[in-house]
C-alpha positions, 0 to 999 in steps of 0.5 A: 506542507501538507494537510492535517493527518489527523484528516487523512482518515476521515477523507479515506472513509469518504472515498469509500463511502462514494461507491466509487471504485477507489484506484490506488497505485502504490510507492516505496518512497517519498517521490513516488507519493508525490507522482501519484499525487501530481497525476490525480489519483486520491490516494496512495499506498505504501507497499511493503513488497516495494519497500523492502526492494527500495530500502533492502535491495531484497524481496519482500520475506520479513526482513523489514523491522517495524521501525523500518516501515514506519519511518518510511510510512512518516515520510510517504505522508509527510510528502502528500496531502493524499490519504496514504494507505500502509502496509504494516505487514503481520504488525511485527509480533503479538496482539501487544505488538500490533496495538504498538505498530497502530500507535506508531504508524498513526503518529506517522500520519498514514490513514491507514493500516494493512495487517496480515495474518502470515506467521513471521518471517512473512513473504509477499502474498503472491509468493510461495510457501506462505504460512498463516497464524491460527484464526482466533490469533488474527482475530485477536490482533485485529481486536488489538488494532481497533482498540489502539486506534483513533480515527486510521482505518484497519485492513485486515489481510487474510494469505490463507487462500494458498494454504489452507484453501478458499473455504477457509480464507472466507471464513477467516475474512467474516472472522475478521470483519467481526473483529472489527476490520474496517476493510477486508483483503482476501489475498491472492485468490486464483480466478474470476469466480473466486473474486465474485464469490468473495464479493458476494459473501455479505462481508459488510466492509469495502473489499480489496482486490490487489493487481500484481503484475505476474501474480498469483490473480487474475488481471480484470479490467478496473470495470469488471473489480468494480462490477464484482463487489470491491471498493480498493484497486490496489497497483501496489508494484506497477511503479516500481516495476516501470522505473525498475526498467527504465533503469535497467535500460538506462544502464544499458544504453550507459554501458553501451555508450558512455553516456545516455542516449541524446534526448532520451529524457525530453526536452530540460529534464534537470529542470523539469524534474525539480518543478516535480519535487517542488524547487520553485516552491521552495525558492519562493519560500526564501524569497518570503523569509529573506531578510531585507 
């Protein structure tokens, strides 16, 4: 059992409020919170990009529905004590629709919620031929989260820097804030002095800086993000993109071989792996219980 969500907002406000650089490494599932969780990191971030690669077997275009995202967000929290950050891509409509996606991902337990402002069919930001929705849309939508909300966290994402230039995703980002965004995700941006420009823009709220491996930014060690003026280090895919090739390699080896290779997963893996998912907590559980 985990902690109170009802808490996991306030703990996320103290992380940020440390001016400390807060890691986040991201998951699509219920055991990858509980890694991250297991090897000290404080909190812990739904990705819809790994969500939607893990539930679809497809890449991150829209093809998600926001009962699909919330229903995996519920068991993300469910799994960790950790305040759980979550992708809740363009809020799946209208200001109306949002307002609902607020209420639902909150009833979940996440501490807080990352919203957009792609027109949907969204894409992942790092991908091309994004679109984005008219500024006062946003602005509106973000209004409408603030409003639903009661104690989650609102982040407003803005995937204007590829079409419409930088220029315009800064003013997109102070629109946003003044809406009342609690944290702010300029998205994708191309260089060094573009993260420090946006760092330096007076925002007034924790910014994001979002590490994808082959992506469209710049890789800056966690110093120089720090250095730089943002409050988030998001690894939304470093996860996933490690068990994705280790199973390729798995495979491999089993193709190969008929079984896997002797020792390839050190010594009684089957046992480690449920003290990972928590079987001797369970078993002692029982034994409280029993009858007798």
């Amino acid at each position: 059992m985990t902690t109170s969500a009802i808490k996991q907002p306030a703990r996320l406000r103290q992380l940020l409020a440390s001016g400390d650089l807060l890691t986040v490494p991201g998951c699509s599932d219920a055991l990858g919170a509980r890694l991250i969780e297991q090897a000290g990191f404080d909190a812990a971030y739904m990705t819809g990009f790994g969500s939607s690669a893990t539930l679809l077997g497809q890449p991150d275009v829209g093809l998600l529905t926001g009962a699909d995202m919330t229903g995996n967000a519920g068991r993300i929290a469910a799994a960790t004590a950790l305040p759980v950050i979550a992708d809740g891509d363009t809020g799946y409509g209208n200001a109306i629709n949002v307002a609902h996606t607020v209420c639902a991902y909150e009833r979940a337990g996440v501490a807080a919620i990352q919203l957009e402002d792609q027109v949907m069919p969204k894409r992942c930001g790092h991908m091309a031929d994004k679109a984005v929705v008219p500024i006062g849309e946003m602005a509106g939508k973000v209004r409408a989260a603030v409003d639903a909300r009661n104690e989650m966290l609102v982040i407003a994402r803005t995937d204007a820097r590829a079409p419409e230039g930088f220029d315009a995703a800064v003013e997109r980002g102070h629109a946003y804030v003044e809406a009342g965004a609690d944290v702010l995700f300029v998205e994708a941006l191309e260089d060094a002095d573009e993260f420090e420009q946006v760092g330096a823009a007076g925002f007034g709220v924790p910014l994001v800086y979002n590490w994808v491996e082959g992506g469209s930014s710049p890789a800056l060690s966690a110093h120089e993000v720090g250095e730089l003026g943002f409050q988030i280090l998001l690894l939304p895919i470093s996860l996933l993109l490690a068990a994705t090739r280790a199973m390729q390699d798995t495979l491999v080896q089993i193709r190969a071989s008929g079984t896997t290779a002797p020792g390839a997963f050190g010594d009684d893996p089957f046992t480690r792996f449920t003290d990972t998912i928590g079987l001797p907590e369970l078993r002692a559980a029982e034994a409280r219980y029993r009858d007798g």
